[in-house]
C-alpha positions in Angstrom: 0.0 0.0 0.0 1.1 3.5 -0.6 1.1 6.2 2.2 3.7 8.6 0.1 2.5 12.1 1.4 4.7 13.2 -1.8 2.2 11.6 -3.8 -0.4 12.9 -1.6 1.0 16.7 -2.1 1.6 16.3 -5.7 -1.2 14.5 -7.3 -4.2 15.0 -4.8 -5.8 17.9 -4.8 -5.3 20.1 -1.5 -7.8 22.4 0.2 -5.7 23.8 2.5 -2.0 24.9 2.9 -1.7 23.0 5.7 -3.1 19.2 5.9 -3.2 16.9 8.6 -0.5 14.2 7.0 -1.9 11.3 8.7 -1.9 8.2 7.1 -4.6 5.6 7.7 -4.6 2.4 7.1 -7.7 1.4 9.1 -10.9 2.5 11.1 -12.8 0.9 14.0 -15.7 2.3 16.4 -14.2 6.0 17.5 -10.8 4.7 16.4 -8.1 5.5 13.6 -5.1 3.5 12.9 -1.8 4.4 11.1 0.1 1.6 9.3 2.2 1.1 12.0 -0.2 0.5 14.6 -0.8 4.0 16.1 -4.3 4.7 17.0 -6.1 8.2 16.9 -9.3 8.9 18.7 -11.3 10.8 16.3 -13.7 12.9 18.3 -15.2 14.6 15.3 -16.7 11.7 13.5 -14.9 12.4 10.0 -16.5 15.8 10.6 -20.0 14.7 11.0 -20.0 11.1 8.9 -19.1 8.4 11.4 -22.2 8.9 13.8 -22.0 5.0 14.6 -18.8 4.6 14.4 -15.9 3.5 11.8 -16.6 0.2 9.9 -19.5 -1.2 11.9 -19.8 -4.7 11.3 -23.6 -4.5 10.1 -23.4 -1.7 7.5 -20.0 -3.8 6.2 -22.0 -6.7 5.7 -24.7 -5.1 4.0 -22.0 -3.2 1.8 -20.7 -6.6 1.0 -24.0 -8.6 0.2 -24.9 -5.5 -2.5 -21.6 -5.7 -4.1 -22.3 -9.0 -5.0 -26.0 -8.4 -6.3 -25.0 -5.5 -8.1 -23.4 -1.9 -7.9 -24.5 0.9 -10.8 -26.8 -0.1 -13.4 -28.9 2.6 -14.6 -29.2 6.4 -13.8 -31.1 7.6 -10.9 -35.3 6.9 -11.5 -35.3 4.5 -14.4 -35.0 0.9 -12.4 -36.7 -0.6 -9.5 -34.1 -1.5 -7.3 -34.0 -3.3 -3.9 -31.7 -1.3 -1.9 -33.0 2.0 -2.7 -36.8 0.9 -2.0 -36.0 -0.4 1.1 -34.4 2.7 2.0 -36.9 4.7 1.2 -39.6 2.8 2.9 -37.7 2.7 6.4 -37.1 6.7 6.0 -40.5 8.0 5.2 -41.8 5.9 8.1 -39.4 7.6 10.6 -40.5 10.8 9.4 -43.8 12.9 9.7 -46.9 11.7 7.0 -46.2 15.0 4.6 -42.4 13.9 4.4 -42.8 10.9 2.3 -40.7 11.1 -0.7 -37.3 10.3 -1.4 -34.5 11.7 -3.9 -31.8 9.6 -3.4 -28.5 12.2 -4.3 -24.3 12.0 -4.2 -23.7 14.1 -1.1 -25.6 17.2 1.1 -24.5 19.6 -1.4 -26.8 18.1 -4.1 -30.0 17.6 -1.9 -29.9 21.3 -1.1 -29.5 22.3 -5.0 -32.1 20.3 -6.0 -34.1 21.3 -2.8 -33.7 24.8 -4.3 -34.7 24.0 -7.6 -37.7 22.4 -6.5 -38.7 25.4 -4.7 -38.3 27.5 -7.1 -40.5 24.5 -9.5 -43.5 24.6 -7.2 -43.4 28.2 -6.3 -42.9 30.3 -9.4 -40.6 32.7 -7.4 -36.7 33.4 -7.8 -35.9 34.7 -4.5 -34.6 32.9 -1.2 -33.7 33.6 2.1 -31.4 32.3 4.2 -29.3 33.0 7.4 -25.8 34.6 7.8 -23.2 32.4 9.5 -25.0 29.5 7.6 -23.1 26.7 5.5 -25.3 24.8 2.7 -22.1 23.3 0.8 -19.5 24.4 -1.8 -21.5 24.1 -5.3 -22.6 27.1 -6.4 -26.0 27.0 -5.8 -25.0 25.6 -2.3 -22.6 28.8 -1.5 -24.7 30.8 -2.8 -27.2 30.7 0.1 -24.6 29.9 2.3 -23.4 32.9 4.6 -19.5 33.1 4.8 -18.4 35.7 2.5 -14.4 34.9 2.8 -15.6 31.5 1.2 -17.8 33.2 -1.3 -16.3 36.3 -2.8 -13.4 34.7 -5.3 -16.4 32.6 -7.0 -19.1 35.5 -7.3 -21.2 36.2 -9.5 -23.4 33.2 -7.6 -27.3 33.2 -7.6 -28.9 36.5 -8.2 -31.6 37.2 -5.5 -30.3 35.6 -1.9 -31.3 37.7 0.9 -29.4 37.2 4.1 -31.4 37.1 8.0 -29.9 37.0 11.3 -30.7 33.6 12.3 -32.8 33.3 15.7 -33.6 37.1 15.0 -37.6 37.0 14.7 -38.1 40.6 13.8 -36.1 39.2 10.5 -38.9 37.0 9.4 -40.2 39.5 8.4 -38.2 39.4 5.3 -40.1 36.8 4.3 -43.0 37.5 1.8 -44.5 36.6 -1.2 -41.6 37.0 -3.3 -39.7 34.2 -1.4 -39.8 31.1 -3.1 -38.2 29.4 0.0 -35.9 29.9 3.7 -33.5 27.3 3.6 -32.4 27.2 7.2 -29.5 25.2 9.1 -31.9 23.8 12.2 -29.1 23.7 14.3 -26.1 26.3 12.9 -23.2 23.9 12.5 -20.3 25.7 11.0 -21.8 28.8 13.1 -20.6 27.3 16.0 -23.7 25.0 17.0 -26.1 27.5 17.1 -29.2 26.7 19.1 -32.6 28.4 18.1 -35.3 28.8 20.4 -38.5 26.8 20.1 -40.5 30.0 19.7 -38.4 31.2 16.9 -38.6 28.1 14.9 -42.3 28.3 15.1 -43.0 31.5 14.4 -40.7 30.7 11.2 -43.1 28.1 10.1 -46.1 30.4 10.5 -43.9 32.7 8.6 -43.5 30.7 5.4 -47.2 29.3 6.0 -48.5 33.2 5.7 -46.4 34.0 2.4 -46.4 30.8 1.0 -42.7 30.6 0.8 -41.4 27.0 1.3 -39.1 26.0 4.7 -36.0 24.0 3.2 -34.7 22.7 7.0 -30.8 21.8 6.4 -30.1 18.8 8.9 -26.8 17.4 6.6 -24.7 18.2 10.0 -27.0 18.3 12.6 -29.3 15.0 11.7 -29.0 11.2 11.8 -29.0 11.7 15.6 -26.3 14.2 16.6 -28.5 15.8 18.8 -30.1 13.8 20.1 -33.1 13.1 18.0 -33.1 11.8 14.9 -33.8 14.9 13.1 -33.5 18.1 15.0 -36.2 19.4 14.1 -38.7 17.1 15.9 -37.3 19.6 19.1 -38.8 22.0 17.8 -42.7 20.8 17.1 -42.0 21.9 13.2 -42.2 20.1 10.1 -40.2 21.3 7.0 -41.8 21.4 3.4 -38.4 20.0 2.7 -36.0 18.0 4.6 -32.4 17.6 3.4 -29.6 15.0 4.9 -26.1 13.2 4.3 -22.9 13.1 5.6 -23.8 10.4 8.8 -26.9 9.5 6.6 -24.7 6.6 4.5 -22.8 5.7 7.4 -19.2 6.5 5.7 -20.4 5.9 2.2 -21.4 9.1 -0.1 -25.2 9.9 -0.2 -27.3 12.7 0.3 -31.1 13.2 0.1 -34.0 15.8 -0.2 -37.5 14.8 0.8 -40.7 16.5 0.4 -44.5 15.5 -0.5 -45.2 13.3 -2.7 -47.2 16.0 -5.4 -44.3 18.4 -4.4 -41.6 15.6 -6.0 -43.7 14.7 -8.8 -43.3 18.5 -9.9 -40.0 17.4 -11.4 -41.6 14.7 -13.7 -42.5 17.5 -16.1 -42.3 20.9 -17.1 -39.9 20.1 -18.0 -39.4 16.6 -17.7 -35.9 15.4 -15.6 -36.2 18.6 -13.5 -33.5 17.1 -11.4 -31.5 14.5 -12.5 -28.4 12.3 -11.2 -26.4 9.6 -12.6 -25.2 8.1 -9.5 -28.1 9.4 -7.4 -29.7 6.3 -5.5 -26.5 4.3 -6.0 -27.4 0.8 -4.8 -24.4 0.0 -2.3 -24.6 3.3 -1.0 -28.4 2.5 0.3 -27.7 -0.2 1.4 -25.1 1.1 3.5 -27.4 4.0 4.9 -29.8 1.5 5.3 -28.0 -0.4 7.7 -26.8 2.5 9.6 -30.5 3.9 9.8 -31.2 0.3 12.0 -28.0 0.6 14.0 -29.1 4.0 14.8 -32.6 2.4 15.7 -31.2 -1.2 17.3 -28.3 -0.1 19.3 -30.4 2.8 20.5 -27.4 5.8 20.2 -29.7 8.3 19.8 -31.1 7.7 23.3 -28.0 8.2 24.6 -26.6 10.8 23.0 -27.8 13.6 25.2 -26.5 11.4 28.7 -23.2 11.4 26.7 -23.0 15.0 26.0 -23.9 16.1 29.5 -20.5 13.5 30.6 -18.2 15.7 28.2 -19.8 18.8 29.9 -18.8 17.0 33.4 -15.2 15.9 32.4 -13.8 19.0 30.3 -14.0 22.0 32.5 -11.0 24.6 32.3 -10.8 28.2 33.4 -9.8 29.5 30.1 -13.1 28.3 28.4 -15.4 31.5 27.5 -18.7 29.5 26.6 -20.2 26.3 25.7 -23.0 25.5 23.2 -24.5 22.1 23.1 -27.5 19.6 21.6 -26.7 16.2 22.1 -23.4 15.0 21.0 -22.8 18.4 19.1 -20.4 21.1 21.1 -19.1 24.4 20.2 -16.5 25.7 23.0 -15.6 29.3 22.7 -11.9 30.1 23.9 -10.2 33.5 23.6 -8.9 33.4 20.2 -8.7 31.4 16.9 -4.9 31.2 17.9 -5.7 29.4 20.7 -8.3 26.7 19.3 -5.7 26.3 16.7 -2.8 24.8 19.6 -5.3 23.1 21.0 -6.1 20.9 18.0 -1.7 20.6 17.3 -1.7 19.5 20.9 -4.4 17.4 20.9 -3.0 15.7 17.2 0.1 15.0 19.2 -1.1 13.3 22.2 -3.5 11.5 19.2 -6.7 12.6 19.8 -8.4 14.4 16.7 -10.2 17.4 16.9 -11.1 20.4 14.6 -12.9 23.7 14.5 -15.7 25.9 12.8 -15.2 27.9 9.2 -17.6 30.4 10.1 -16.5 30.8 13.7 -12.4 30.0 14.1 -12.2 30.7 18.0 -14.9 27.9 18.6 -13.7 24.0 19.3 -16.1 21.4 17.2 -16.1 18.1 19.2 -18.6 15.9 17.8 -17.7 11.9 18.2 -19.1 8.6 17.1 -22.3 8.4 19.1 -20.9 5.2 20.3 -19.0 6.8 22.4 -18.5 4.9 25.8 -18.2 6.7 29.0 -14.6 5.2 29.3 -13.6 6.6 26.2 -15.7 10.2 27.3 -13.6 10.3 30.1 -10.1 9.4 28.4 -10.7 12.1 25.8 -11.6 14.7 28.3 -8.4 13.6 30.1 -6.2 14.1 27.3 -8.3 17.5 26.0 -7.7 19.3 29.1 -4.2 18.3 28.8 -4.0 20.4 25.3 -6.1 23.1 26.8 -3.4 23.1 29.1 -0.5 23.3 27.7 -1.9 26.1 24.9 
């Protein structure tokens, strides 16, 4: 096998100057191993895709048992196909009645384009709201709506009217009217810093978009599949979305993403014109079958019970003067230190004593931990043992 970083640095594309360089050869529950044996505690889930863990044995097995039926044999919406049916069937039943149609995409960036577009479709309008702070994805429909402007500015001109609200600001919905073809909304702000909305709010934006007729797009890529402690966020909230989109933990480590919406609302992309949306990988069979094993992990193992006990053990074990705040739902933290410098030796201290942690885009002085809901108190209290150690010595 090849771990060159040479090769990795030359013929890889980078994304920053400044990589991690780690080179793994394997992955177990909260664990990531080098070649030589060296193990890593990742305590940010592949930044939001391991929610079970690394290479559960059930979604493996299911992997496995596709592979051998069949991977890609036609473009998304053309052939009935086991996998993706099954999928389906589980999903819509976990969700509310009006939430019963699937589109199968590639990754979260593509369930919020074509969430867009089928706004747009079933409404008539061109404009769209959304929040500053916010991260939909890097496509351009995606960053268009998405409220970092460092990220946005080289790649402009992006969609033509995207209005920008203070998210949790309820004077703001006022924005809203019948122009507004949808809000698409982060229900928990995840590259924000795990930003919390109040109940209130996120019901008087539903009466919002009910009054104007403007579509609610709820974003739960980051924050769904349990995270916090639910498995959608929005079910805190007493809301429903007209449209739901999800990925990153949804495949459990395989890529898939997926918008879901009414069943007449979908159908609007059957004509008018006809392939209103289309995907040639969307639906892929091995990667439903994956999600659809980790969707009954998530169900049999019961993590999303636990993830809110967990959380409140990380709150109990990592306590250090020099933390400023701490925002948390579930198994989903922000901690707020004085400076981006100082989040920034936190993470090289903690990569050194091998526990993996990261930080937020939109919000640099914030510390993202966010681990495998499988999590076990042991391994909570290890971690916290070790993080307070690179607080520390910061």
């Amino acid at each position: 096998m090849e771990y060159s970083p040479a090769i990795f640095l030359k013929h890889l594309a980078q994304t920053t100057p400044f990589p991690f360089l780690i080179p793994i050869e394997r992955a177990e529950g909260i664990y990531l191993y080098e070649p030589g044996g060296k193990r890593y505690i990742d305590l940010i889930s592949g930044v939001g895709v391991s929610n079970i863990g690394h290479g559960h044995p059930k979604v493996i097995e299911a992997i496995k048992e596709q592979v051998d039926r069949h991977m890609h044999v036609m473009v998304y919406g053309e052939y009935i196909q086991s996998a993706p049916n099954q999928l389906a069937q589980l999903l819509t039943s976990l969700l509310p009645a009006s939430l019963n149609t699937c589109y199968f995409v590639n990754s979260g960036t593509e369930a919020n384009e074509g969430a867009l577009k089928l706004a747009k479709r079933a409404t008539g309008r061109r404009e769209i709201i959304s929040c500053y702070k916010s991260y939909h994805g890097s496509t351009h429909g995606s960053l268009s709506v998405s409220g970092n402007e460092t990220k946005k500015n080289a790649f402009r001109p992006l969609l033509p009217g995207v209005h920008f609200i203070e998210f949790g600001n309820q004077e703001h919905l006022a924005k809203i009217n019948e122009q507004t073809a949808c809000v698409i909304m982060e229900t928990v702000q995840g590259d924000a810093g795990v930003r919390i909305p109040t109940k209130d709010y996120m019901q008087a934006l539903r009466r919002r978009c009910d009054e104007t007729g403007a579509l609610l797009i709820l974003d739960e890529i980051q924050c769904g599949m349990g995270r916090t402690g639910t498995l959608f966020a929005f079910e805190q909230f007493e809301i429903v979305p007209d449209i739901l989109t999800i990925g990153k933990a949804f495949g459990g480590g395989l890529p898939i993403g997926a918008f879901i919406a009414g069943h007449q609302l979908m159908k609007l992309f059957t004509h008018d014109p006809m392939l209103g949306h289309i995907t040639t990988f969307g639906g892929n069979p091995v990667c439903c079958a994956s999600a659809l094993a980790n969707l009954q992990v998530l169900q049999d193992e019961q993590l999303i019970d636990q993830a809110e006990e967990k959380g409140l053990l990380f709150e109990q074990y990592l306590q250090h003067p020099s933390i400023k705040a701490v925002r948390r739902i579930g198994l989903f933290f922000a901690i707020d230190f004085e400076s981006e410098e100082k989040v920034q030796r936190i993470v090289k201290n903690a990569l050194e004593m091998n526990v993996i942690c990261f930080w937020f885009l939109s919000c640099p002085w914030s510390f993202r931990i966010a681990p495998p809901l499988s999590i076990t108190e042991d391994e909570i209290k290890m971690s916290c043992e070790i993080l307070l150690s690179a607080i520390e010595n910061s």
